[in-house]
Backbone as CSV, one residue per row, in Angstrom:
resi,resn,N_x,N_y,N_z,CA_x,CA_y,CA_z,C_x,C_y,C_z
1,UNK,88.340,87.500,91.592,89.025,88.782,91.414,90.303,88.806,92.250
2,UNK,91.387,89.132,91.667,92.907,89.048,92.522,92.921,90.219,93.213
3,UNK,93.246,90.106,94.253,93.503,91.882,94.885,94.697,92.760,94.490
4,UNK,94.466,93.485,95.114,95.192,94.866,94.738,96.582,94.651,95.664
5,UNK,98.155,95.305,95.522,98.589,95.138,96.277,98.292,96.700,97.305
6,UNK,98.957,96.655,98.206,98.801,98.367,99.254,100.428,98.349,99.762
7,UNK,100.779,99.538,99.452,102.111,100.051,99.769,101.890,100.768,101.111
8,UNK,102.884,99.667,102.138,102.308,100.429,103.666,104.420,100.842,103.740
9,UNK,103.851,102.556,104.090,105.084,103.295,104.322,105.139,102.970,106.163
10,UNK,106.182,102.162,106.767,106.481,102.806,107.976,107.369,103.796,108.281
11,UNK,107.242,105.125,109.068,108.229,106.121,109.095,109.524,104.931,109.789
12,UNK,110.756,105.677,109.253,112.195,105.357,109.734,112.500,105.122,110.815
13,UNK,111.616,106.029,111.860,111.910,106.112,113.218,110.814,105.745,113.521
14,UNK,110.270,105.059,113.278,109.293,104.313,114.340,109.024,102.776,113.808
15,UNK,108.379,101.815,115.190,108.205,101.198,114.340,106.836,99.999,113.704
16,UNK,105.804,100.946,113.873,104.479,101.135,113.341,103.950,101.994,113.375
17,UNK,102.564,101.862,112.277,101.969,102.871,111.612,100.611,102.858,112.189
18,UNK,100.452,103.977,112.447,98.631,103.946,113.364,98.028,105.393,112.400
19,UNK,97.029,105.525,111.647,96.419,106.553,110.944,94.671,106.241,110.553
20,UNK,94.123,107.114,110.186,92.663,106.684,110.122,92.431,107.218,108.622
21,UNK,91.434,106.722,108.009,90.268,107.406,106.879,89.272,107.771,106.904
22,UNK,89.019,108.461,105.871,87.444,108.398,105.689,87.171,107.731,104.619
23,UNK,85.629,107.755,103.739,85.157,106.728,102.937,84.150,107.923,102.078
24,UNK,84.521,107.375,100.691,85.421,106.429,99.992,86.799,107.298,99.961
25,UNK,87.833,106.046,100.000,89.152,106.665,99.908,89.764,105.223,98.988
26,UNK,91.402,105.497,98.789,91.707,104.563,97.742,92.049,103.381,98.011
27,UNK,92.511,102.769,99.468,92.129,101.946,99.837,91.530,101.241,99.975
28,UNK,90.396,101.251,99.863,88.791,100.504,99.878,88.778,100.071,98.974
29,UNK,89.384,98.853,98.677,89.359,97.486,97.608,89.779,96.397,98.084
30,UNK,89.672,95.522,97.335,89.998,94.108,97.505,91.377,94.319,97.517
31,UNK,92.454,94.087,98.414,93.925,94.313,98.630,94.221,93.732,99.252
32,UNK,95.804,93.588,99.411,96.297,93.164,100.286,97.522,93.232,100.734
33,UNK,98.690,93.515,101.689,100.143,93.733,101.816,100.837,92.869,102.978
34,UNK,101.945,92.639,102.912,102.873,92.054,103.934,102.842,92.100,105.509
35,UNK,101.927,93.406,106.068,102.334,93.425,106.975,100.697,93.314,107.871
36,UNK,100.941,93.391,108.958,99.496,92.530,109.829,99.016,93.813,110.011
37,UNK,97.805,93.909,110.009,96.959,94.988,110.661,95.498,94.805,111.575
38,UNK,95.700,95.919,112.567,94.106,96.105,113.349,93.577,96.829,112.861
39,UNK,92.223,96.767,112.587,91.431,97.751,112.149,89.959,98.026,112.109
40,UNK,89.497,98.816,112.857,88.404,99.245,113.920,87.790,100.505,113.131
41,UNK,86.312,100.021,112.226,85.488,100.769,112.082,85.161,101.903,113.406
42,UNK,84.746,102.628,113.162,84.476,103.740,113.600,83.405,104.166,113.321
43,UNK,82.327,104.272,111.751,81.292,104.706,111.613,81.262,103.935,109.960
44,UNK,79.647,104.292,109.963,79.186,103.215,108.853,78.926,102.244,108.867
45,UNK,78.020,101.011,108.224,77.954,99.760,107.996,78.155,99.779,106.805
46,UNK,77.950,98.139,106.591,78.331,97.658,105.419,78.564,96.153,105.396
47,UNK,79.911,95.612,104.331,80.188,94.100,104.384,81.088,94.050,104.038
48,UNK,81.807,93.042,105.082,83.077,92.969,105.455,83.555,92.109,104.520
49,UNK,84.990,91.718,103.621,85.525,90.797,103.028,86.983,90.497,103.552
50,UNK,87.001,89.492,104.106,88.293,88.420,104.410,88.597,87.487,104.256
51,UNK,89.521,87.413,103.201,90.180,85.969,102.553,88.599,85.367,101.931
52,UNK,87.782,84.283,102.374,86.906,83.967,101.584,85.081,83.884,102.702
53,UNK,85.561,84.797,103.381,84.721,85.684,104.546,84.050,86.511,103.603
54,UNK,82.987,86.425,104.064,81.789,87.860,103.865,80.790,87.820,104.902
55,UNK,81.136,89.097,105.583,79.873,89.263,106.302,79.352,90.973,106.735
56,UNK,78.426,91.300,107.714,78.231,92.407,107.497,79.112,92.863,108.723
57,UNK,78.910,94.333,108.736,80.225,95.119,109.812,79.027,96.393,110.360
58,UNK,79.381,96.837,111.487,78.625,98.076,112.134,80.371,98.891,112.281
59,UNK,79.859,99.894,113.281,80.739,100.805,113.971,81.114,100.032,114.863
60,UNK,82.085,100.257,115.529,82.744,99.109,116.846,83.586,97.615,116.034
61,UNK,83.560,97.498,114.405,83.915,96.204,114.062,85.814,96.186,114.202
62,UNK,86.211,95.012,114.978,87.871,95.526,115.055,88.012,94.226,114.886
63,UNK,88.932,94.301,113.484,89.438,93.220,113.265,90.883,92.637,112.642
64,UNK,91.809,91.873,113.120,93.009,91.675,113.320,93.696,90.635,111.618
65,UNK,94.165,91.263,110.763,94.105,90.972,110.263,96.012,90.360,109.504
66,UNK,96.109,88.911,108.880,97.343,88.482,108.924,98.388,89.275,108.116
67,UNK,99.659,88.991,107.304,99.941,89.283,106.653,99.406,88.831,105.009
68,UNK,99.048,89.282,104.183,98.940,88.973,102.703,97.766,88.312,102.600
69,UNK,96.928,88.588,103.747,95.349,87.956,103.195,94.354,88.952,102.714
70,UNK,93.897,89.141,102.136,93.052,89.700,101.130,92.062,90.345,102.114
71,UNK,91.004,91.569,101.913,90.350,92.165,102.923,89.829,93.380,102.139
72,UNK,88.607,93.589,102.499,87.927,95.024,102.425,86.826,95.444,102.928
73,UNK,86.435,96.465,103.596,84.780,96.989,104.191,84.630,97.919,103.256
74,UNK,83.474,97.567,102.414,82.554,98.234,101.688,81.246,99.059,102.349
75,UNK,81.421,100.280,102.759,80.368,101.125,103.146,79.474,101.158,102.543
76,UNK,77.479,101.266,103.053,76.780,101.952,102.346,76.877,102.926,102.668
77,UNK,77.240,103.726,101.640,76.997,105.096,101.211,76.685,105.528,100.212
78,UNK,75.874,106.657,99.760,75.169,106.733,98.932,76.339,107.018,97.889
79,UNK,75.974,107.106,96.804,77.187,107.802,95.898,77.100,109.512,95.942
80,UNK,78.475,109.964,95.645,78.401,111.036,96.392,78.675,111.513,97.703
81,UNK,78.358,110.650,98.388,78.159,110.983,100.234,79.330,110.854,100.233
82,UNK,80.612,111.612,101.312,81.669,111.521,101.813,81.622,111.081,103.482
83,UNK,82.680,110.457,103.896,82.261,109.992,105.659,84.529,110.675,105.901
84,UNK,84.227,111.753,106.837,85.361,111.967,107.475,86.102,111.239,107.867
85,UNK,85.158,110.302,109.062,86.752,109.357,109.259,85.328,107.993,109.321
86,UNK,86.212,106.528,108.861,85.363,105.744,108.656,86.132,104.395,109.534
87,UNK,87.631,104.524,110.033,87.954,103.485,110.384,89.269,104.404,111.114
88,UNK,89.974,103.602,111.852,91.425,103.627,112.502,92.398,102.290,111.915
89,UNK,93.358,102.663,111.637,94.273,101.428,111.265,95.659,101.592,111.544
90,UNK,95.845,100.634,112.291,97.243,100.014,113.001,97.492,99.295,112.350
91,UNK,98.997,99.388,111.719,100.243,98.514,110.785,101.292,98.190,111.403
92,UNK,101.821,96.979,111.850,103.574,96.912,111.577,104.348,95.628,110.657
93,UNK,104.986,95.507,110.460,105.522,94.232,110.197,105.769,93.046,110.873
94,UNK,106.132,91.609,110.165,106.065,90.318,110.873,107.525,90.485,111.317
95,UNK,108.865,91.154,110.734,110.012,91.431,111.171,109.911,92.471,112.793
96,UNK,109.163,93.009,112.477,109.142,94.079,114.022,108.669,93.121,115.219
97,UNK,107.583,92.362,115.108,107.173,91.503,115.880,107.260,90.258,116.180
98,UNK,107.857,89.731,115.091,109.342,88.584,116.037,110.395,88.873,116.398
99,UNK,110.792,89.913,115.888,111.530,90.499,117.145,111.401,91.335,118.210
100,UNK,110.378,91.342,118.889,109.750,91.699,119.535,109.435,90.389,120.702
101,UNK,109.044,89.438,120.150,108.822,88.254,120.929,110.042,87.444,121.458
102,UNK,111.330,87.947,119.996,112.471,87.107,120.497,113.240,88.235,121.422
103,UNK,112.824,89.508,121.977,113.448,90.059,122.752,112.708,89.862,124.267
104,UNK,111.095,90.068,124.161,110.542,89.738,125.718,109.712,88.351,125.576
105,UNK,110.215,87.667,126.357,109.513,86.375,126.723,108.266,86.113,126.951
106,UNK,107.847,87.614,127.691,106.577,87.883,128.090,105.289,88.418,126.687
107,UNK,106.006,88.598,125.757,105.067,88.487,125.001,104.857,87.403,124.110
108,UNK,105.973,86.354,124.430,104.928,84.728,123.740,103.568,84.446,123.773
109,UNK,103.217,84.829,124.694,101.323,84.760,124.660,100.524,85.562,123.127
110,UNK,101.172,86.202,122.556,100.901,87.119,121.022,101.005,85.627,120.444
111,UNK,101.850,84.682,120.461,102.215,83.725,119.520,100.527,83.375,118.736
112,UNK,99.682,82.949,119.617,98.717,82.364,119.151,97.801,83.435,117.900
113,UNK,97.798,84.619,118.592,96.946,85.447,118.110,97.693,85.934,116.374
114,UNK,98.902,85.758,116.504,99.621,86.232,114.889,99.215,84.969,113.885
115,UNK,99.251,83.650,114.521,98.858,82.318,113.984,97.708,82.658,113.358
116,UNK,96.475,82.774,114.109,95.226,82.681,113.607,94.751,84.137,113.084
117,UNK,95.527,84.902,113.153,95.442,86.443,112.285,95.129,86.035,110.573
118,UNK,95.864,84.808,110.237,96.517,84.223,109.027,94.897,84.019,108.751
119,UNK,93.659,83.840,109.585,92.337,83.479,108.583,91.719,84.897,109.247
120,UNK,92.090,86.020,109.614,91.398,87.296,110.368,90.785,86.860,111.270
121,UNK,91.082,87.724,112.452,90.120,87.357,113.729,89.211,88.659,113.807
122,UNK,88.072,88.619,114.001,87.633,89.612,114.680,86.710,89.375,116.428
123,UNK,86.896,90.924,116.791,87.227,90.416,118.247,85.438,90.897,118.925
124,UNK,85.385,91.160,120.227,84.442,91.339,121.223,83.967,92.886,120.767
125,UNK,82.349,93.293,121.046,82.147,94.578,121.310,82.730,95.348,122.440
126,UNK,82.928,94.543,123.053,83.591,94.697,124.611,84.995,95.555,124.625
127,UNK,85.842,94.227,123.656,86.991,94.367,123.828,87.136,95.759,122.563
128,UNK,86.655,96.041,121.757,86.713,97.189,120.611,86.421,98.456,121.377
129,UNK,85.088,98.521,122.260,85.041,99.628,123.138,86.133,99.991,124.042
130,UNK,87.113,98.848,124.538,88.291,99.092,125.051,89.490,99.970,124.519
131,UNK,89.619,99.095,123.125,90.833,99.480,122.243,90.810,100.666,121.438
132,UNK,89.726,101.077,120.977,89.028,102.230,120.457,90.149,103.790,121.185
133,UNK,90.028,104.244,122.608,90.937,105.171,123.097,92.546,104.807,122.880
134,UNK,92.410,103.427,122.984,94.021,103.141,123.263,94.307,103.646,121.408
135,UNK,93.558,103.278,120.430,94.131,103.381,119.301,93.932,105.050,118.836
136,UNK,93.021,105.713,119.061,92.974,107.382,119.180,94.006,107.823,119.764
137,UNK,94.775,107.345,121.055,95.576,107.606,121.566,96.945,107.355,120.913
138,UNK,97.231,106.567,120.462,98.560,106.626,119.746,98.574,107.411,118.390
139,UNK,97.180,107.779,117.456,97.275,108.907,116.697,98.183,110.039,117.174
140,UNK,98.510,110.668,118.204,99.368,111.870,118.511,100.159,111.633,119.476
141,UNK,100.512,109.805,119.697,101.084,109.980,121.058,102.851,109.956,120.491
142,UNK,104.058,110.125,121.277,105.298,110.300,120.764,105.768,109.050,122.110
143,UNK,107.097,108.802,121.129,108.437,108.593,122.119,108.054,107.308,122.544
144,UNK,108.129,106.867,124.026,107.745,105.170,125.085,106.440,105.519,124.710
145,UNK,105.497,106.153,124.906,103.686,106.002,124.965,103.840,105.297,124.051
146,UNK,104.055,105.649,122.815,103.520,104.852,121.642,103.963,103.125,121.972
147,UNK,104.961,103.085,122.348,105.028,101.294,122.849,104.083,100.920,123.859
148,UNK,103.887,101.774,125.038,102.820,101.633,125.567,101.681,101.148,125.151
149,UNK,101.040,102.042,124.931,99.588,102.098,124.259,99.853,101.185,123.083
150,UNK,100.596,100.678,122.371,100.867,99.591,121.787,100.525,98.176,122.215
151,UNK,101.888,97.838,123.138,101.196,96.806,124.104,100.255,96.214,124.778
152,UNK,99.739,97.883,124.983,98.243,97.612,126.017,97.000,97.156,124.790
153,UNK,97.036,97.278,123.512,96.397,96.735,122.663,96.257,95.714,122.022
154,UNK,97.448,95.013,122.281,97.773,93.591,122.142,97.089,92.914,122.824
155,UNK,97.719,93.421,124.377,97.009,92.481,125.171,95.795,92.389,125.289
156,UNK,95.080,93.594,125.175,93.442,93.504,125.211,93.081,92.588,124.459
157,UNK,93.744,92.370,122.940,92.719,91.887,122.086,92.759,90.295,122.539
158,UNK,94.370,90.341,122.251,95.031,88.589,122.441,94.013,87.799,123.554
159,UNK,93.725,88.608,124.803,92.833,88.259,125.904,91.288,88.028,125.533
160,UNK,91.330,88.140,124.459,89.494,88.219,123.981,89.155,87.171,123.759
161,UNK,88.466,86.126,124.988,88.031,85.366,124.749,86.764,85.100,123.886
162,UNK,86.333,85.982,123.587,85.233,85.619,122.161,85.614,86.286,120.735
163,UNK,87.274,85.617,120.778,87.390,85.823,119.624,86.558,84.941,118.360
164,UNK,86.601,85.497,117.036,86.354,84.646,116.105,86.736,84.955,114.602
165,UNK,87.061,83.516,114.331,87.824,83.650,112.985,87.319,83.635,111.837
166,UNK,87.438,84.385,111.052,86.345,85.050,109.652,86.713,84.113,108.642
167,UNK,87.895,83.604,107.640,88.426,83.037,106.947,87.857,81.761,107.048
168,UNK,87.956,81.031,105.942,87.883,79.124,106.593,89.047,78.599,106.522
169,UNK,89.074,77.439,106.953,90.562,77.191,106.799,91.468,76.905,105.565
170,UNK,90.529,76.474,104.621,90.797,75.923,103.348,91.198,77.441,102.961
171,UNK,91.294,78.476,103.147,92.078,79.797,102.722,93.250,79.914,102.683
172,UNK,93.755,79.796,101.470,95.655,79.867,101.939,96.377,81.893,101.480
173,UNK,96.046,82.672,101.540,96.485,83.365,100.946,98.376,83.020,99.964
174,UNK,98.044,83.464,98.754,99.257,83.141,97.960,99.739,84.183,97.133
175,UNK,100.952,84.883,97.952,101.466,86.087,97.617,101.921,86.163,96.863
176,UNK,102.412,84.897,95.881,103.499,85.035,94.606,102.390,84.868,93.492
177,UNK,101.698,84.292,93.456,101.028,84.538,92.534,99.839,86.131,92.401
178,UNK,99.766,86.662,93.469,99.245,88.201,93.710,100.027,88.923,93.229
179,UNK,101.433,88.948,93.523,102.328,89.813,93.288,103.058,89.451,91.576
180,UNK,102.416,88.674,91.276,102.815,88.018,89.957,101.558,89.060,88.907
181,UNK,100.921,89.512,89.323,99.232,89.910,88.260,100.083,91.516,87.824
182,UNK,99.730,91.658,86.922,100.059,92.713,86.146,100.571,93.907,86.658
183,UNK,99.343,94.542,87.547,99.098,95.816,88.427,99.791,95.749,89.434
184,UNK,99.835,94.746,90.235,100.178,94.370,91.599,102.453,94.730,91.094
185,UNK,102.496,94.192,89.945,104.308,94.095,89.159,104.364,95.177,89.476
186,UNK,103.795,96.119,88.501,103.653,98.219,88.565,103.779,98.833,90.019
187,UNK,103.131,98.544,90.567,102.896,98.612,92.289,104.247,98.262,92.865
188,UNK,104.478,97.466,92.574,105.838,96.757,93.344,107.071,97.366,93.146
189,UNK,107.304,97.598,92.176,107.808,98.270,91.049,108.334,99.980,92.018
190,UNK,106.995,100.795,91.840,106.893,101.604,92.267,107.277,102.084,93.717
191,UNK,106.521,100.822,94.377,107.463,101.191,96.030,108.629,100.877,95.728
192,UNK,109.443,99.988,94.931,110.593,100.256,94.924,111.964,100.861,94.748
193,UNK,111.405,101.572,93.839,111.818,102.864,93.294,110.684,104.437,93.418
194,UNK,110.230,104.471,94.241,109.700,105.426,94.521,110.412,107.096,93.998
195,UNK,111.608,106.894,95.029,112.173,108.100,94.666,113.209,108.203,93.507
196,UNK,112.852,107.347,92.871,113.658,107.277,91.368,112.850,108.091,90.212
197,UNK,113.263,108.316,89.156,112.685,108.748,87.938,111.133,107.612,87.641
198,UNK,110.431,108.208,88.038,109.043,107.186,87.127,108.025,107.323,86.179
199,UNK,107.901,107.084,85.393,106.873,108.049,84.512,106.041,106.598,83.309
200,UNK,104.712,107.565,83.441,103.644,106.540,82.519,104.080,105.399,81.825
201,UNK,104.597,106.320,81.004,104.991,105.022,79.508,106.278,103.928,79.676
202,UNK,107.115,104.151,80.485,107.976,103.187,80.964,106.932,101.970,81.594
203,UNK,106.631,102.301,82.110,105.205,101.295,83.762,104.691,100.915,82.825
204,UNK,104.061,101.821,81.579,102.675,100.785,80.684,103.761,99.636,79.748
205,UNK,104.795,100.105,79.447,105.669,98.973,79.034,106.016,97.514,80.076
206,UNK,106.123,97.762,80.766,106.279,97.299,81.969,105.157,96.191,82.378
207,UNK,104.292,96.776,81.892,102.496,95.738,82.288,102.131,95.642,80.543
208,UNK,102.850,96.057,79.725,102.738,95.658,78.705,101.280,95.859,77.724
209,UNK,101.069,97.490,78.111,99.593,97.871,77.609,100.126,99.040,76.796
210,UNK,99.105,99.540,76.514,99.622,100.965,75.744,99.222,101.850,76.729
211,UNK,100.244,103.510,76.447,99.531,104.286,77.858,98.358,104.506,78.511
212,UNK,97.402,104.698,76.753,96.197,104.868,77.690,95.488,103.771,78.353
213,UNK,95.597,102.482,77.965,94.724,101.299,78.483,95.950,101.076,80.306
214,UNK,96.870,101.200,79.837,97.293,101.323,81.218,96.824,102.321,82.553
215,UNK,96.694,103.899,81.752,96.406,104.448,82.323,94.890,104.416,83.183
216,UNK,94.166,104.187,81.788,92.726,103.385,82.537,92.544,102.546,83.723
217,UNK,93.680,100.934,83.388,93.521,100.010,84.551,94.103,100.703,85.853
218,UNK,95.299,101.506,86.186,95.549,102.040,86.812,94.964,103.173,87.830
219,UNK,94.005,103.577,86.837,92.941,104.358,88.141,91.818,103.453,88.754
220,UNK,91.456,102.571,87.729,90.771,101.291,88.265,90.949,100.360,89.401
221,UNK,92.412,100.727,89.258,92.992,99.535,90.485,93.427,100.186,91.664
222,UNK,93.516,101.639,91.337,94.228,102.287,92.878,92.774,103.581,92.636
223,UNK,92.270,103.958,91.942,91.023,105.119,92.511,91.564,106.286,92.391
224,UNK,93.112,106.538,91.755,93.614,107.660,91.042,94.771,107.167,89.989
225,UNK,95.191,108.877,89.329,95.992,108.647,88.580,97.211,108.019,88.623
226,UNK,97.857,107.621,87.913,99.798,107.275,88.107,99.879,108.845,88.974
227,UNK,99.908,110.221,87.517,100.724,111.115,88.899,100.441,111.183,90.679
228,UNK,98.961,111.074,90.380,98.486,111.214,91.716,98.816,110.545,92.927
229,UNK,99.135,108.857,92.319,99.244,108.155,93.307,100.751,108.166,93.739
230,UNK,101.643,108.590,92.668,102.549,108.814,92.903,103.349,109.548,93.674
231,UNK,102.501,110.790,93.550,103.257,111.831,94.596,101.910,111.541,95.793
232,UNK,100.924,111.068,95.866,100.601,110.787,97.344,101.360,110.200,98.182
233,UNK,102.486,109.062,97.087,103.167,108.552,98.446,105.128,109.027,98.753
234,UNK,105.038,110.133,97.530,106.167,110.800,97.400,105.980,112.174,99.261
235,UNK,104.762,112.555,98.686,104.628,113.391,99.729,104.114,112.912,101.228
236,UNK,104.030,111.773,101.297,103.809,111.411,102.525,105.297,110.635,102.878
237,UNK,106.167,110.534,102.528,107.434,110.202,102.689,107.996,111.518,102.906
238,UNK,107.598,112.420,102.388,108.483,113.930,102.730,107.810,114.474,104.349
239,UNK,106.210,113.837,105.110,105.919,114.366,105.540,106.975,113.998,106.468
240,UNK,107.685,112.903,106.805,108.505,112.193,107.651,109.715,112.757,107.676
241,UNK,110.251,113.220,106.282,111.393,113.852,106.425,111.737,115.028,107.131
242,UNK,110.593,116.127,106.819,109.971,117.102,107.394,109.875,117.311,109.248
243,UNK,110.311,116.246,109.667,110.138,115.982,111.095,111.450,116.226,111.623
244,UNK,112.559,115.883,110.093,114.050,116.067,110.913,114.299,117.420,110.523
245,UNK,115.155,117.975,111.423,115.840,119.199,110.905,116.860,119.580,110.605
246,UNK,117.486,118.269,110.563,118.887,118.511,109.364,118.610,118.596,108.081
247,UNK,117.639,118.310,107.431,117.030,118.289,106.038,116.164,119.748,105.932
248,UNK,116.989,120.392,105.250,116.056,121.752,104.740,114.917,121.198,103.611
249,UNK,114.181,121.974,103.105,112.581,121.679,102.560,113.465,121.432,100.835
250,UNK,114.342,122.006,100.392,114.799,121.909,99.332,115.272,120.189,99.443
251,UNK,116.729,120.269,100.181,117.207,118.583,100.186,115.818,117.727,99.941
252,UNK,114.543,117.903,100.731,113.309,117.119,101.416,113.060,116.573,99.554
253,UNK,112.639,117.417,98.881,112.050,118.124,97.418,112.164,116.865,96.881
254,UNK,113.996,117.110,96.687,114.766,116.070,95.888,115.129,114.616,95.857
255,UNK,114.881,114.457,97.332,115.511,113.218,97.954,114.066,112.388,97.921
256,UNK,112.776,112.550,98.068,111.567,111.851,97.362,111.198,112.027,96.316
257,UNK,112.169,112.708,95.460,111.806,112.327,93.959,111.318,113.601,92.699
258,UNK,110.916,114.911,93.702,110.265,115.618,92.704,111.470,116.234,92.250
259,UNK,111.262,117.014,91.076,112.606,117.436,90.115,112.509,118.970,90.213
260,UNK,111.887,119.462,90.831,111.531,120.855,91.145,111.133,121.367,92.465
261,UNK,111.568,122.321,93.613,110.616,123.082,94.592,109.252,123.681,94.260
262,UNK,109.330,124.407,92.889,107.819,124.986,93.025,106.800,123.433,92.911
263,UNK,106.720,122.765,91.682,106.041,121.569,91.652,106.002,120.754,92.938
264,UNK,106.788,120.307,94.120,107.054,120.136,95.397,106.291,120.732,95.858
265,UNK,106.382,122.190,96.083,105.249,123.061,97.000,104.258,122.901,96.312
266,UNK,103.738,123.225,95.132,102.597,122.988,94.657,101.347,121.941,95.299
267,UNK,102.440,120.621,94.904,101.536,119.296,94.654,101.649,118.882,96.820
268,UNK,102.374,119.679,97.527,102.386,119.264,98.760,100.811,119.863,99.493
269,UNK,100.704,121.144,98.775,99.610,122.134,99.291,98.572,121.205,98.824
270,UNK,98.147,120.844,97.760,97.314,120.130,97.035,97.144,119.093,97.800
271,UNK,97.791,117.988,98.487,97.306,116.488,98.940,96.987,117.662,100.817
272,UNK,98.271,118.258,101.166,97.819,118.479,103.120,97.461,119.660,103.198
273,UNK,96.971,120.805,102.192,96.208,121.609,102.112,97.134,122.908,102.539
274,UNK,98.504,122.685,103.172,99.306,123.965,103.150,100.975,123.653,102.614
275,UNK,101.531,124.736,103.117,103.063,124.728,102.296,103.488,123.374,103.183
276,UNK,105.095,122.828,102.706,105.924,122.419,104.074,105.990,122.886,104.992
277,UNK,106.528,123.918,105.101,107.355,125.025,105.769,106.368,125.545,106.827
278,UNK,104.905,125.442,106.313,103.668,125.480,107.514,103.630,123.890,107.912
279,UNK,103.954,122.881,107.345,103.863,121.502,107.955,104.532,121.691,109.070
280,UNK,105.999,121.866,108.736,107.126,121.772,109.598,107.060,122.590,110.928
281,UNK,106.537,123.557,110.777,106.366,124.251,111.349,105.212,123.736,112.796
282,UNK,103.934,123.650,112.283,102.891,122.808,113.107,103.694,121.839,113.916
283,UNK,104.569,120.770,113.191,105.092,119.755,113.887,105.976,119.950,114.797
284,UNK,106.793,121.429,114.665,107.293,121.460,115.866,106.664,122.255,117.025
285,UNK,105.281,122.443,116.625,104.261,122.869,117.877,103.579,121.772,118.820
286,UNK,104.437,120.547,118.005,103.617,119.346,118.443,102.211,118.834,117.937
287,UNK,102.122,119.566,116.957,100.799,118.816,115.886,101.077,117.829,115.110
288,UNK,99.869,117.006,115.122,100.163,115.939,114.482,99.423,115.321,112.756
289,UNK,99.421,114.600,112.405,98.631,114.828,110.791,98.583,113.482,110.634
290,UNK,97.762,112.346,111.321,97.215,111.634,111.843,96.685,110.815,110.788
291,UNK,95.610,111.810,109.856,95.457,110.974,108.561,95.743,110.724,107.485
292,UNK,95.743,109.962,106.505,96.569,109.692,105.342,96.503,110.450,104.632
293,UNK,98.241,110.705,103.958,98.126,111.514,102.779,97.485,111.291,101.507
């Protein structure tokens, strides 16, 4: 089975992404994207999949994972059952973090740990009970903390001498041919033009189905609709905009794509449960909105 691709938004001004889920959410598939991630169950078991890894996972499982290798924790849960939050996940890119290494010397010691990320490492109970606050903590932290508490998570893990590597070696992950599969084109497609005009029947041309069989594979492969998934990541790009205040809520509307304010307010209330204008508002009380849109 080829994976899915995952469109990871980093805000403008920063430069990684730290947010949590719960389960089931649309993520939870066989996927995979460009950029490296940690990621530390929190609650649930289940079985873990990496690159050509399977094994089982508890609460406490934190595991470091490369760019473009394939991955998923499958919860038992009953069908039906919802779990609030089921994991924490830290994102940045391989561009942020070589340059990062080519600016402090002192973090060449990361060298090893990005290497062998490439088959997933997962780390110590030890060291997860460590990283666990540090990664809660950058959920709401602003400004230097967040490099902080960044760093200090590196180093914990990088230092884990009982690390171990999930993948075998004979695993090559191969992004051109992932990004070559039908769905994964549409996907690509889509983050790239996000805030452009997009609509069904162009995309099912595009993957070369008719609307509805497109429309079918498409909830199949992401766990909602085209509109849905669409403005999930229309409106989580506005939540960012929303932070500056040279951008009134109208400019915000237009500039990710929707063609209307009321439909904007509508479909914003619908994914974060209130207006902008109450977003914006919270955020400059210093609240934060931590989990995914």
């Amino acid at each position: 089975m080829e994976p899915d691709l995952e469109l990871v938004q980093v805000r403008y001004d920063q430069s990684f992404k730290i947010w949590s889920h719960g389960y089931p959410f649309r993520t939870v598939r066989w996927h995979f994207h460009p950029e490296y991630e940690l990621h530390l169950v929190t609650s649930t078991t289940g079985v873990r999949y990496v690159g050509n890894h399977i094994g089982p996972f508890a609460a406490g499982d934190l595991v470091f994972i490369g760019p473009n290798l394939p991955h998923n924790w499958i919860s038992d849960v009953p069908a039906g059952d919802t779990v609030a939050e089921r994991c924490l996940v830290l994102q940045f890119t391989a561009e942020f973090v070589t340059a990062c290494l080519a600016t402090f010397p002192e973090l060449r010691f990361l060298q090893r740990l990005l290497e062998d990320s490439q088959r997933g490492i997962r780390f110590s109970a030890e060291v997860a009970q460590r990283v666990e606050p540090l990664m809660r903590g950058l959920l709401t932290a602003d400004g230097a903390q967040r490099i902080t508490l960044l760093l200090s998570i590196l180093d914990q893990i990088a230092r884990d001498e009982q690390q171990v590597l999930l993948s075998g070696p004979g695993f090559q992950p191969d992004q051109a041919a992932y990004l070559s599969k039908t769905m994964n084109v549409v996907l690509q497609y889509i983050g790239r033009n996000l805030t452009s005009e997009l609509n069904e029947t162009a995309l099912a041309r595009l993957s070369r189905q008719s609307v509805s069989a497109f429309s079918r594979a498409f909830r199949k492969h992401t766990g909602m609709s085209f509109v849905q998934y669409v403005n999930s990541l229309r409106i989580e790009l506005a939540c960012q905009h929303l932070g500056q205040d040279e951008f009134t809520i109208t400019d915000i509307c237009y500039a990710v794509g929707f063609n209307n304010v009321s439909n904007f307010n509508r479909q914003f209330r619908a994914v974060k449960g209130m207006a902008p204008s109450e977003f914006r508002a919270l955020q400059r009380k210093g609240w934060r909105l931590p989990r995914a849109a």
